[in-house]
C-alpha positions in Angstrom: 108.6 55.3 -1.5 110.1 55.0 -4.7 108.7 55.3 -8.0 109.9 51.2 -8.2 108.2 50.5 -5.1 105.1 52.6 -6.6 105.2 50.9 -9.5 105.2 47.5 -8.0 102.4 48.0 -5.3 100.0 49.1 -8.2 101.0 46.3 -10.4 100.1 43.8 -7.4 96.4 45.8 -6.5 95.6 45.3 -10.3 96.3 42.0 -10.0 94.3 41.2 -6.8 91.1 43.3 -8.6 91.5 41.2 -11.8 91.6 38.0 -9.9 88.9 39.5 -7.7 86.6 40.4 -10.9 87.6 37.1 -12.1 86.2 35.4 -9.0 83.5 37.5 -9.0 82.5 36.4 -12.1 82.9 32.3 -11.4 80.6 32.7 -8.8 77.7 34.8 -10.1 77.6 32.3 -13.1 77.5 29.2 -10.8 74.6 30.9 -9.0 72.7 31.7 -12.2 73.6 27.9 -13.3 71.6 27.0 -9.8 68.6 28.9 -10.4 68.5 27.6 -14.2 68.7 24.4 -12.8 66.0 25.1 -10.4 63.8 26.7 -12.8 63.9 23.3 -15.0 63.1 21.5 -12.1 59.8 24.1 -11.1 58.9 23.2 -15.1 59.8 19.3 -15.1 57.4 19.4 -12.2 54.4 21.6 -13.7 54.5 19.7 -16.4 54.5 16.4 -15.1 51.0 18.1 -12.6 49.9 19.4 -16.0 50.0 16.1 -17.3 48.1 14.4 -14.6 45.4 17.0 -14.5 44.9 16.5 -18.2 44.7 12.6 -17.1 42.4 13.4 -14.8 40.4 15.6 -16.6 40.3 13.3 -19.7 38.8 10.6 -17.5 36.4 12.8 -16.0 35.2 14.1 -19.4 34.9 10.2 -20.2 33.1 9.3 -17.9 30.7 12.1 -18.6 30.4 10.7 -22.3 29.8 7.4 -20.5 27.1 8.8 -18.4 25.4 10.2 -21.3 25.7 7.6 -23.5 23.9 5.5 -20.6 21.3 7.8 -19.9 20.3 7.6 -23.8 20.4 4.1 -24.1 18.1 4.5 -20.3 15.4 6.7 -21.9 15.7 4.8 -25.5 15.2 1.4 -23.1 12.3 3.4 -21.1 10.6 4.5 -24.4 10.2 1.4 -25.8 8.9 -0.5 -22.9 6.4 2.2 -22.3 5.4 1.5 -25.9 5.4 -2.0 -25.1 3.5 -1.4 -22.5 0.9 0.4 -23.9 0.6 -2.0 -26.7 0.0 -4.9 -24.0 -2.6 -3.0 -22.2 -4.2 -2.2 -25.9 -4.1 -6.1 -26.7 -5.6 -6.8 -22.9 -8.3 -4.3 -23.6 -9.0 -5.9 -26.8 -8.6 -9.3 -25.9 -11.2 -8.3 -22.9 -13.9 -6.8 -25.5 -13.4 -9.5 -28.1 -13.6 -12.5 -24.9 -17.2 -14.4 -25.1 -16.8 -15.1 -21.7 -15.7 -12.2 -19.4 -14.7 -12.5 -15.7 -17.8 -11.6 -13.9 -20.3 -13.5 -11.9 -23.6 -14.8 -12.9 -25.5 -12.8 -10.1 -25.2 -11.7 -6.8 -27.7 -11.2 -3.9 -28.1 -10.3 -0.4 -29.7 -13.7 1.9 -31.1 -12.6 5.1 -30.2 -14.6 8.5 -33.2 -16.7 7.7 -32.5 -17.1 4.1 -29.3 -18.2 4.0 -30.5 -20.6 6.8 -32.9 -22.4 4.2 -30.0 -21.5 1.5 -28.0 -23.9 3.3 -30.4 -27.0 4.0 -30.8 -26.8 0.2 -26.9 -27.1 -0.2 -26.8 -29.7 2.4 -29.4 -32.2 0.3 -26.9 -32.5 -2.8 -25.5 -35.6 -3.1 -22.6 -37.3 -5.6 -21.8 -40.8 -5.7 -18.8 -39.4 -7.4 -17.2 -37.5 -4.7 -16.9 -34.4 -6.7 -18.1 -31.9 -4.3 -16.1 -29.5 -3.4 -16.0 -27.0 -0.1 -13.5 -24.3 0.9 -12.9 -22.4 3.7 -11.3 -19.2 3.7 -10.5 -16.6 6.4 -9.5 -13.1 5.5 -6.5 -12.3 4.2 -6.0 -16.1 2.9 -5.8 -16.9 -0.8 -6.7 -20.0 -1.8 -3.1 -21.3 -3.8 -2.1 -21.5 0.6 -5.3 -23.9 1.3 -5.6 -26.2 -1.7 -3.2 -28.6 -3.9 -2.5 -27.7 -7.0 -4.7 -30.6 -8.4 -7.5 -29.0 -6.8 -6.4 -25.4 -8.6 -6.6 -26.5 -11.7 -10.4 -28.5 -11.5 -11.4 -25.0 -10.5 -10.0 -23.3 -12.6 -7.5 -19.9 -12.9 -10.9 -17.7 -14.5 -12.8 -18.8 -11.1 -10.1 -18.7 -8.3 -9.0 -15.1 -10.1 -12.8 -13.9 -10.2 -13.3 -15.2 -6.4 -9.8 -13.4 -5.0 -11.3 -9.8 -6.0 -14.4 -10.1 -3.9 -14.5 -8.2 -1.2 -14.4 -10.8 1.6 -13.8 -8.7 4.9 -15.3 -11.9 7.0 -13.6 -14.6 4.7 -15.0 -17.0 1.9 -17.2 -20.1 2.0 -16.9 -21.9 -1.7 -19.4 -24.7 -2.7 -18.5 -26.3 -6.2 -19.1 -28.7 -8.1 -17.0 -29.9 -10.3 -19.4 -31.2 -13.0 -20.1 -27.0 -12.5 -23.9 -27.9 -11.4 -23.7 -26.0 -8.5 -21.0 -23.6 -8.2 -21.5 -20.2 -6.2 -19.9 -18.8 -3.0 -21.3 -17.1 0.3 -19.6 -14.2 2.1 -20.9 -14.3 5.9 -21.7 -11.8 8.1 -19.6 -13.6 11.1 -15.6 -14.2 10.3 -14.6 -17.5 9.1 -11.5 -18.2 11.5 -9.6 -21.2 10.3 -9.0 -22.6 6.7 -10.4 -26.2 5.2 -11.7 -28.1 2.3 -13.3 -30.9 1.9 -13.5 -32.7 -1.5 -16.3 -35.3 -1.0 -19.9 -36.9 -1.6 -21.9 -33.9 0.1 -21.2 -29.7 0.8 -19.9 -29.5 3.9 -22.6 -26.9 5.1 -22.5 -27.7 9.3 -19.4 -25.1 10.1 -21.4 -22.2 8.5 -24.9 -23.2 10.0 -23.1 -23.5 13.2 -21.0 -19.9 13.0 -24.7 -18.2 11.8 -26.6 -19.5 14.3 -24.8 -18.8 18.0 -26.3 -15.8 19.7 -22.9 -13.5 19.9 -22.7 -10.5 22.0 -23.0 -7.6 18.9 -22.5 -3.9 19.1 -23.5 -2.2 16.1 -22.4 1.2 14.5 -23.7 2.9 11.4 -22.0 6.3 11.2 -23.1 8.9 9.4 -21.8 12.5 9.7 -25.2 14.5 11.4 -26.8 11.4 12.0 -25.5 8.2 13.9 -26.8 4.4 15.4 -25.6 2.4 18.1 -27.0 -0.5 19.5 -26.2 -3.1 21.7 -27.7 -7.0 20.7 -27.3 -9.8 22.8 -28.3 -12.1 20.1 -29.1 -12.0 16.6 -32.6 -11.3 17.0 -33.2 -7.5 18.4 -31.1 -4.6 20.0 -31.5 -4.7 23.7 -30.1 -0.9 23.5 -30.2 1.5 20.4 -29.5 4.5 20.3 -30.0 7.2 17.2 -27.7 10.3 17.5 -28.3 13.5 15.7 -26.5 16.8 15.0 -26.9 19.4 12.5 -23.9 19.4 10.0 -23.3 21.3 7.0 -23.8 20.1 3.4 -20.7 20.0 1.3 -19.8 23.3 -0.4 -19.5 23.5 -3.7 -18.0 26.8 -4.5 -14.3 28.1 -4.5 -12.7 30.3 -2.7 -12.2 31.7 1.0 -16.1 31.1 1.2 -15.5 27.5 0.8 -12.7 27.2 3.2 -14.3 28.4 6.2 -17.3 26.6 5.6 -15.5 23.5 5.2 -13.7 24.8 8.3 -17.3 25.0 9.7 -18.9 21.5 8.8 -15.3 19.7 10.4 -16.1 21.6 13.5 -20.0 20.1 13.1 -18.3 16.5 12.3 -16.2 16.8 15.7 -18.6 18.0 17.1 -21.0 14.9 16.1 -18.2 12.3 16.9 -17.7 13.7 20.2 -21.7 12.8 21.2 -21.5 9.5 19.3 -18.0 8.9 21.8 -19.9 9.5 24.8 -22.8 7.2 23.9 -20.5 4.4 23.1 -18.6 5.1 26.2 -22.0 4.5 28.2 -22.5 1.5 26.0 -19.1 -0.4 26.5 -19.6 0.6 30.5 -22.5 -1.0 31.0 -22.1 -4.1 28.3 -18.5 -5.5 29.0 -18.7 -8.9 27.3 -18.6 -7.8 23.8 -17.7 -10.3 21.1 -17.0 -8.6 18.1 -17.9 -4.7 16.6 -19.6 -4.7 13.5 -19.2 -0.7 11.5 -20.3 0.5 8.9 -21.0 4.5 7.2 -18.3 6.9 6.5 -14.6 5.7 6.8 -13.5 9.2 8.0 -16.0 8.2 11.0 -15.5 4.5 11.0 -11.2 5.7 11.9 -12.0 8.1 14.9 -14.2 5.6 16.5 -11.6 2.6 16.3 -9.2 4.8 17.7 -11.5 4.6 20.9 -12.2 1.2 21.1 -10.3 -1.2 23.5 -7.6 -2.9 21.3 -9.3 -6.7 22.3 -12.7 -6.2 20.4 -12.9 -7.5 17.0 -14.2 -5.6 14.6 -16.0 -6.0 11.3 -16.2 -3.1 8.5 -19.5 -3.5 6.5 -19.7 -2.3 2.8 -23.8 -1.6 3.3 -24.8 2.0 3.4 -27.6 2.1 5.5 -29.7 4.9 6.0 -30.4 4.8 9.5 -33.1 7.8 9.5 -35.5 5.2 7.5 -34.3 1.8 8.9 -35.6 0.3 12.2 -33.3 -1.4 14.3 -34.6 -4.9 13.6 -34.0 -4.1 9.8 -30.5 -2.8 10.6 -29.8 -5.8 12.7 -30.6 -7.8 9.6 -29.1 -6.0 7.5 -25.5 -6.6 9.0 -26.1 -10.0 9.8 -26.9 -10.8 6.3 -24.7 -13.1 3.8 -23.7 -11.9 0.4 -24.1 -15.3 -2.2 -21.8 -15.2 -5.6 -22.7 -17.1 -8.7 -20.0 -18.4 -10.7 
């Protein structure tokens, strides 16, 4: 080859490298261009999630404020109606002491079966031309704004109806009134009143309770004491035809603290079972052999009063008496008299 040829072949390789380099060159720069590009993108995009999270977060925290700010205005609403509270009850306390006339009855005693009997003829021989004599009827669980009008409310008055409504009326409510207030008092029998009525008339309507209070019902009788138990069985409400006094030897209440305590606590439940468990078989032998039953009256310590009703067929009716009777001292005509007695409120 000649130097002309040489000199020609290396002009054209320097060429191709420049061109080459050159090349080289446009395409790296057009791939950095890309990744720029792409990298604005990636911080267009962070940004715009930046943004939102700080959205998000902005509500958030506002929402806390607004929680807060509700909670305050809860408590400040709380605080003041306790303090409105208290100052109400204050004022009713007051009001109570500073009253001339508080709500309480003007006596209350126990009428025997025979007492309530001449109670009653007595009621029976009022007479008012003027019609103004007033008897209601009440069954447990019935309140006297579902019986009367609300003309008849108001003669008797809110005080009255209010002061009759807390009695304990477990057999319902007999109410003889006058309106002139000459006679005004109410009887609590020992049977249950069953239906609702009043009368507004010229005479107390007296014949539906001397009726109830003199049938001879079929009675069995509980008194239940822990250690010391009475059932008996009366065909009328004269005398037990069956009675039966169960004893058993059960702790006192303890008094002090401490393991001590808890086992003999453990102790006297195990001489309460044990008690309940003789008092169940009597009644068993009692509900055998007497099947026409028509109502339970109870009466003694609730604790008891719940075991027993758990064994008694779901069809007997069953009256819870107030009385504490000491069965140990009582004979069973007094204890029969005792539950069939009436309870008389003065107004």
């Amino acid at each position: 080859m000649t130097s002309k040829e040489k000199a020609k072949r290396e002009a054209a390789d320097n060429t191709k490298r420049g061109l080459g380099t050159i090349i080289g060159k446009i395409s790296g720069k057009g791939q950095f261009e890309l990744e720029i590009d792409r990298l604005n993108s990636r911080i267009v995009k962070l940004e715009s999630d930046l943004q939102s999270t700080k959205t998000q977060l902005e509500k958030k925290e506002a929402l806390a404020r607004q929680a807060v700010a509700d909670r305050q205005e809860a408590e400040a609403r709380l605080n003041q109606e306790l303090v409105r509270t208290q100052t109400l009850s204050h004022e009713l306390e007051k009001t109570r002491d500073e009253s001339p006339e508080k709500l309480e009855f003007r006596g209350i005693e126990t009428l025997s079966p025979s007492a309530v009997q001449a109670y009653l003829s007595k009621l029976s021989s009022f007479h008012s031309p003027a019609e103004d004599l007033l008897t209601v009827y009440l069954p447990y669980g019935t309140y006297f704004s579902g019986v009367l009008s609300e003309k008849i409310l108001d003669l008797i008055g809110e005080k009255t109806i209010t002061l009759l409504e807390r009695l304990d009326r477990e057999t319902g409510l007999a109410l003889f009134y006058d309106l002139h207030r000459t006679v005004c008092e109410a009887i609590v029998p020992p049977i249950p009143i069953i239906s609702p009525s009043w009368q507004l008339g010229d005479n107390f309507e007296t014949s539906f309770l001397k009726e109830s209070l003199s049938k001879d019902y079929r009675m069995l009788v509980l008194i239940l004491h822990a250690g010391e138990s009475f059932i008996g069985f009366a065909p009328d409400a004269r005398i037990f035809d069956t009675g039966e006094l169960i004893r058993s030897s059960v702790k006192e209440k303890h008094s002090k603290g401490g393991f001590s305590q808890r086992r003999f606590e453990r102790l006297r439940e195990e001489d309460i079972a044990h008690h309940t468990g003789k008092v169940f078989e009597a009644l068993d032998k009692v509900l055998e052999e007497n099947s026409q039953i028509d109502f339970i009256i109870m009466s003694g310590d609730p604790q008891l009063i719940k075991e027993i009703q758990r064994r008694l067929p779901l069809n007997l009716e069953i009256i819870e008496k107030p009385s504490d009777i000491k069965v140990e001292k009582t004979s069973g005509e007094d204890i029969l008299r005792t539950v069939l007695s009436s309870r008389r409120y003065l107004l």
